[in-house]
KEKE-3310 file (N, C-alpha, C; in steps of 0.2 Angstrom, whole numbers, plus 5000, padded with zeros to 4 digits):
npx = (5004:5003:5010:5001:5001:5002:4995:4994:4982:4986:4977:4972:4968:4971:4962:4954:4963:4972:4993:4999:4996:4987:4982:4990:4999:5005:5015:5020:5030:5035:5045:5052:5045:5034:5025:5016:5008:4997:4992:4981:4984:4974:4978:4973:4965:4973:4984:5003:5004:4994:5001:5011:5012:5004:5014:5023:5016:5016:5029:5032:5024:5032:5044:5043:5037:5031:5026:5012:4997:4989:4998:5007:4999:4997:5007:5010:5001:5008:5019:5012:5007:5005:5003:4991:4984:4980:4968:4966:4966:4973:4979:4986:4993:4995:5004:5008:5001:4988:4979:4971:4974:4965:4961:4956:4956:4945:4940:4942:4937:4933:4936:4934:4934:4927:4932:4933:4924:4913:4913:4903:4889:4884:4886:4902:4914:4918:4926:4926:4930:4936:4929:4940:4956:4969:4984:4979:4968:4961:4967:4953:4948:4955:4951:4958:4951:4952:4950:4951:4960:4958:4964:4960:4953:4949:4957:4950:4953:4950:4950:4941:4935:4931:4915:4906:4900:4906:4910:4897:4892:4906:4916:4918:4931:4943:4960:4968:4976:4969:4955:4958:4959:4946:4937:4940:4938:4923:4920:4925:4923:4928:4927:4940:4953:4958:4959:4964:4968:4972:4972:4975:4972:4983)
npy = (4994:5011:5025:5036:5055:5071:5087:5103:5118:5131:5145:5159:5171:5185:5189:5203:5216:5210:5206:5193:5176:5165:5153:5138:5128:5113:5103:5090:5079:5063:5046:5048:5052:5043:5046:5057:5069:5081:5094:5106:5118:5127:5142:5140:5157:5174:5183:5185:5174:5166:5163:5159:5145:5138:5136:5129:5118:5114:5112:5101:5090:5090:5086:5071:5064:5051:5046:5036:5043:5045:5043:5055:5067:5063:5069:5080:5087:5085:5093:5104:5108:5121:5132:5140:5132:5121:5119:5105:5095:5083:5073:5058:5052:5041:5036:5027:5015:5021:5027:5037:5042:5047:5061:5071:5084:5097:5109:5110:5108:5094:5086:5073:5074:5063:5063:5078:5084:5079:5091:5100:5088:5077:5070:5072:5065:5067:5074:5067:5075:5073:5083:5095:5100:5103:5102:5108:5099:5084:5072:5067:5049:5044:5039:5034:5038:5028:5030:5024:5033:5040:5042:5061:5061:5073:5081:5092:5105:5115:5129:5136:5149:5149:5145:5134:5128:5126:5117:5120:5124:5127:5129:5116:5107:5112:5121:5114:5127:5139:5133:5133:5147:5152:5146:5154:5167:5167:5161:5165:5172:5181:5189:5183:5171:5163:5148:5135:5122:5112:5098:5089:5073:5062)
npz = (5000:4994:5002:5012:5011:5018:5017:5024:5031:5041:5051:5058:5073:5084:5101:5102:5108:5111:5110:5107:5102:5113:5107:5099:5087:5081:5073:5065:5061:5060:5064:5053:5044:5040:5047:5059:5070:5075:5084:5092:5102:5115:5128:5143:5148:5141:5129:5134:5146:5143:5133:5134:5141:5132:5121:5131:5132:5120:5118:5126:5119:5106:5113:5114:5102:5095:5106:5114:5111:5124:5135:5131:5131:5148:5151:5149:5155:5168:5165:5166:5178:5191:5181:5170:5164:5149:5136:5123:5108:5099:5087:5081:5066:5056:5042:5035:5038:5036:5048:5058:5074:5086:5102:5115:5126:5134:5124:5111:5096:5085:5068:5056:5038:5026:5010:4997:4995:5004:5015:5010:5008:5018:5035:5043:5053:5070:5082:5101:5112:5130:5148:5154:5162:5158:5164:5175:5190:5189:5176:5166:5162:5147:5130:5116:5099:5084:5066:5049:5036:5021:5004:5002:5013:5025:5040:5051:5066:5076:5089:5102:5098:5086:5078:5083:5073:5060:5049:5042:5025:5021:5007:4996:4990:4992:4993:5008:5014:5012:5012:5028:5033:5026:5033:5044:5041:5040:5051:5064:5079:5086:5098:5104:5106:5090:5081:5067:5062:5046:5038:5023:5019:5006)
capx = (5000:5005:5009:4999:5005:4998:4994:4992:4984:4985:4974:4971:4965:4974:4959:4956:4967:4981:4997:4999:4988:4985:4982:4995:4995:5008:5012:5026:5032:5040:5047:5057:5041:5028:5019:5013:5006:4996:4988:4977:4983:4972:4981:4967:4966:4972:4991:5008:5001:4991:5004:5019:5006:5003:5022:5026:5013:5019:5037:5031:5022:5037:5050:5043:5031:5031:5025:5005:4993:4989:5007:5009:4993:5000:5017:5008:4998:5011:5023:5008:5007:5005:5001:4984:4983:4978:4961:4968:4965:4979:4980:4994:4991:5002:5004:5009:4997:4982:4977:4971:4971:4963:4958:4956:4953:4942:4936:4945:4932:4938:4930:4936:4928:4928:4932:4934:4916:4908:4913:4895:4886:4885:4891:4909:4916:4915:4930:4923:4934:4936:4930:4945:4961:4978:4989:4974:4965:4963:4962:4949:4949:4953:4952:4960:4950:4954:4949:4955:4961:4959:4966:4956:4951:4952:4955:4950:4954:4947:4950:4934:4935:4929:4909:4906:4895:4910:4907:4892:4894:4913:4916:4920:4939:4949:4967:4969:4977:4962:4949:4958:4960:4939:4934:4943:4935:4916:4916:4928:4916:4929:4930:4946:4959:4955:4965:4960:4973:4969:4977:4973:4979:4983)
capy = (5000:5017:5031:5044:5061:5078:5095:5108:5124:5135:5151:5162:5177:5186:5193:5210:5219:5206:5206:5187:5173:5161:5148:5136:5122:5108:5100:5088:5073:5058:5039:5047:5055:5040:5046:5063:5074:5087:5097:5113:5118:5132:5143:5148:5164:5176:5185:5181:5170:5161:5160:5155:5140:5133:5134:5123:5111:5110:5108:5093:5086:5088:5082:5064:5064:5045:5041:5034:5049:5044:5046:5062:5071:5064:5072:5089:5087:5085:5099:5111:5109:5126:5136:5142:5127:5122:5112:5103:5091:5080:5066:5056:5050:5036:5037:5019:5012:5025:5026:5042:5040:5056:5061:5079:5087:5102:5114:5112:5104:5091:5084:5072:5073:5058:5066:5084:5085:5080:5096:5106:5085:5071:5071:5071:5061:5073:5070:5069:5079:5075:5090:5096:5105:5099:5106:5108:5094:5077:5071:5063:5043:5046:5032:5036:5034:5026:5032:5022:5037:5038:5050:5066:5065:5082:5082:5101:5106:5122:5132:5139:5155:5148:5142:5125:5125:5128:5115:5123:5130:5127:5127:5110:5104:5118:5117:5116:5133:5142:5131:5137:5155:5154:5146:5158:5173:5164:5159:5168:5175:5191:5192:5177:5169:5157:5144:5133:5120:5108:5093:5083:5064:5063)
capz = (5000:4994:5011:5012:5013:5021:5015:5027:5030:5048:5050:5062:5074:5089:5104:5104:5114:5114:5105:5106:5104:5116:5103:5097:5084:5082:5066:5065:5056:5064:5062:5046:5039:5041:5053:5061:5076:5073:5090:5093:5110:5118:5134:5146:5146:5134:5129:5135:5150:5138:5127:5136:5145:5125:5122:5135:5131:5113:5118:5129:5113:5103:5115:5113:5099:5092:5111:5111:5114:5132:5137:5128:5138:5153:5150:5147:5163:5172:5167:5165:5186:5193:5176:5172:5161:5141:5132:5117:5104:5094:5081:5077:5058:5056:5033:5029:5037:5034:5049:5062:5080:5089:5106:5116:5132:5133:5120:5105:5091:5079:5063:5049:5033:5020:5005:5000:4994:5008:5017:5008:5010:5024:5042:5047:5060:5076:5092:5107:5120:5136:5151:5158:5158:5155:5168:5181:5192:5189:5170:5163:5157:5139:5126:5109:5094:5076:5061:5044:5031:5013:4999:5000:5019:5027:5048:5054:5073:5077:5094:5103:5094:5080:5078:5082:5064:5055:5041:5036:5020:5016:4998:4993:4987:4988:4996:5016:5016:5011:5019:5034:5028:5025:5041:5051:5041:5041:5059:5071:5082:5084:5105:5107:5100:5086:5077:5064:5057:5043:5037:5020:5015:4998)
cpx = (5004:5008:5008:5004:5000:4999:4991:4990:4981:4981:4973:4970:4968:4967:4959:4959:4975:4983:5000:4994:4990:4986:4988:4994:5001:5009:5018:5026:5039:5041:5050:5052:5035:5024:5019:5011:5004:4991:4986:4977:4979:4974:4975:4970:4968:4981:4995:5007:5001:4995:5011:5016:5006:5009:5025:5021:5015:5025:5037:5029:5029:5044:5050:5035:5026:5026:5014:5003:4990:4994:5007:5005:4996:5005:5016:5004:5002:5015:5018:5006:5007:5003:4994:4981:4982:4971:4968:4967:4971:4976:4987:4992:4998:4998:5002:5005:4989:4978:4977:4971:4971:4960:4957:4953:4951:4941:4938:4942:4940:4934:4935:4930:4929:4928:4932:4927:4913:4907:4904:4889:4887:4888:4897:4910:4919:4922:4926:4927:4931:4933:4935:4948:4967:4982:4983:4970:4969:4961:4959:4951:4950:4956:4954:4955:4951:4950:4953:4955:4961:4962:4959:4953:4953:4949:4954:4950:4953:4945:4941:4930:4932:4921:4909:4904:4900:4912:4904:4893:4900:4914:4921:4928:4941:4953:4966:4970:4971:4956:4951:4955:4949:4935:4936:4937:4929:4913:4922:4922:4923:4930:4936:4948:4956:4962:4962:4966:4969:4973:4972:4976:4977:4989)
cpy = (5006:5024:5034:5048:5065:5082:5097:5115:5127:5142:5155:5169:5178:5190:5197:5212:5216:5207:5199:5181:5167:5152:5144:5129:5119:5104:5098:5082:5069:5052:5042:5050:5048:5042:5056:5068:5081:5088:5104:5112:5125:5136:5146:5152:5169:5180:5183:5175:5162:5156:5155:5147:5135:5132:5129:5115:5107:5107:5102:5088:5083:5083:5074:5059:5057:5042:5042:5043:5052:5047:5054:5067:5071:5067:5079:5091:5089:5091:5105:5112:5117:5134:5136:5135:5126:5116:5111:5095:5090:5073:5065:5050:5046:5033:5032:5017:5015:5024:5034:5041:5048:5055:5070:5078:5094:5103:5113:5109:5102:5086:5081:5069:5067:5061:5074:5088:5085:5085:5099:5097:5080:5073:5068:5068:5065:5069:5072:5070:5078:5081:5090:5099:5101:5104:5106:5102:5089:5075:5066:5056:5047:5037:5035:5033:5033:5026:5029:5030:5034:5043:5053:5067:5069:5081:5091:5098:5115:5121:5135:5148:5155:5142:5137:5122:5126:5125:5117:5127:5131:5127:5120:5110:5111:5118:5119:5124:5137:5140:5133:5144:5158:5150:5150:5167:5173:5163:5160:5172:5181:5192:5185:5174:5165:5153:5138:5129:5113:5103:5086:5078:5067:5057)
cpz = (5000:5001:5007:5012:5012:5016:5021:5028:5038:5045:5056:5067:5083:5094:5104:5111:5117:5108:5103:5105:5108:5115:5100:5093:5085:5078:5065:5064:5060:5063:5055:5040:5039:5047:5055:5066:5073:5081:5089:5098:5110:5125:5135:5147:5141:5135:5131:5138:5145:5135:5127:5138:5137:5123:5126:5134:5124:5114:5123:5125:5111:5106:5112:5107:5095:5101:5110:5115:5121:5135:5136:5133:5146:5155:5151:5153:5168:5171:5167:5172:5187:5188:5178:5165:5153:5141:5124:5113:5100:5092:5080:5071:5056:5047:5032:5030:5038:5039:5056:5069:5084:5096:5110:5123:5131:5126:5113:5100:5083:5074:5058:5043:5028:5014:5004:4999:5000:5014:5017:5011:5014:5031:5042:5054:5065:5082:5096:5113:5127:5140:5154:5156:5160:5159:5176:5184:5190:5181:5169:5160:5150:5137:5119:5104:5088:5072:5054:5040:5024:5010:5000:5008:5022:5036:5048:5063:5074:5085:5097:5101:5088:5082:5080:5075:5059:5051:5039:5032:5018:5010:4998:4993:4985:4995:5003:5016:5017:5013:5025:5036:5032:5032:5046:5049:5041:5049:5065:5076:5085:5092:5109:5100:5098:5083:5074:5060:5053:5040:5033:5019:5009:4995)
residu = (UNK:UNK:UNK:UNK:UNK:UNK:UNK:UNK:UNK:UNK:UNK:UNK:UNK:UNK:UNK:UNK:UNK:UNK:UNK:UNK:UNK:UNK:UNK:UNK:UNK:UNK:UNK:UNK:UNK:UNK:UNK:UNK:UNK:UNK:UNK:UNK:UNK:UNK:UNK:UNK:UNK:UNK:UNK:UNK:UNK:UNK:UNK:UNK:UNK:UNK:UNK:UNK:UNK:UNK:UNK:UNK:UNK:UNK:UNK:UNK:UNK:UNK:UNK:UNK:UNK:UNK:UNK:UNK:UNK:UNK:UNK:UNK:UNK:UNK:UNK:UNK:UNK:UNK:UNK:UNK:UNK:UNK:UNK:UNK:UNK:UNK:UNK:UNK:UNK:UNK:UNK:UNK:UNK:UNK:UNK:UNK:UNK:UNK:UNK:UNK:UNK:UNK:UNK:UNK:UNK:UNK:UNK:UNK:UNK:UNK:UNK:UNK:UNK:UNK:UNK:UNK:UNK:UNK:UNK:UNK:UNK:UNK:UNK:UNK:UNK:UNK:UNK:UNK:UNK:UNK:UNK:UNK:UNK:UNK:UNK:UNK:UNK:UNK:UNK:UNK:UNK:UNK:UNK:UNK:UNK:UNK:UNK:UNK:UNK:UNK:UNK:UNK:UNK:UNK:UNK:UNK:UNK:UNK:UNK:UNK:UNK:UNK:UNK:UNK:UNK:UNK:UNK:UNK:UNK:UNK:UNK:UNK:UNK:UNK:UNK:UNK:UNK:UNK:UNK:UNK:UNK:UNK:UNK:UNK:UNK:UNK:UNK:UNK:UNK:UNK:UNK:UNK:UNK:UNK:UNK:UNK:UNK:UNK:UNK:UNK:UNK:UNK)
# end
């Protein structure tokens, strides 16, 4: 069987009134390039705080990225101790054998579509996030779930600054970048950070 390979497109929107955003995404290629990690971290609250808080969570991702999804959370749990904490949502998309595994704590919406059509018809297959924060409490059971990929399906991870209905109405098959681009200018809702990273097989 042929490996997949990504396309990616990031977008996004700094709070009024800040100079940073809070928001942080995660896109990185590993095992030699079969395989992948992609996260939408969000830092509560907003500006430097925020930002350095999602900073720290990504450079926990990245330290040891090939490790299962469970591990990685509790990695990011643990150094986010005494911070104001982060939600987030990751996939590790592993090429060769086309295959997605995703999970999430708190707020960060995540959707993969089957084809690039089915953006404007049919339901997308929806993560369902954990409640909780990453750095804060006790986390959540989480159980990763598996998604087989094809050529043309399209993951999105959209921040809470962006609609939850942010499928509706995307124009069809046009390149991540610009599906990003246009869900950010459709459904930011304009008072928080947003971030909106998209990622197609091909």
């Amino acid at each position: 069987m042929a490996r997949l390979s990504l396309e990616f497109g990031v977008a996004g929107c700094i709070a009024p009134g800040q100079r940073v955003s809070g928001d942080l995404e995660v896109v990185h290629y590993y095992a030699k390039g079969a395989a992948a990690l992609v996260a939408v971290i969000d830092g509560i609250g907003h500006g430097e705080p925020a930002a350095a808080t999602a900073r720290l969570a990504a450079d926990t991702l990245l330290h040891t990225p090939d490790d299962p999804l469970v591990s990685l959370l509790a990695r990011c749990h643990a150094a986010l101790r005494g911070t104001r904490g982060v939600v987030v949502s990751m996939a590790s998309i592993d090429l060769q054998r086309a295959l997605l595994t995703w999970l999430g704590v708190g707020s960060v919406s995540g959707v993969v579509s089957h084809g690039a059509a089915n953006l404007l018809a049919g339901q997308p297959e929806e993560l369902l996030p954990r409640p909780g924060v990453v750095g804060a409490g006790n986390l959540p059971a989480l159980q990763p779930a598996i998604i087989p990929l094809r050529a043309r399906d399209t993951l999105i991870f959209a921040t809470d600054g962006i609609n939850r209905r942010f499928c509706d109405g995307l124009p069809p098959d046009i390149p991540p970048q610009r599906l990003a681009e246009e869900i950010v200018v459709r459904h930011c809702s304009g008072k928080d950070d947003a971030l909106v990273v998209v990622a197609r097989a091909s």
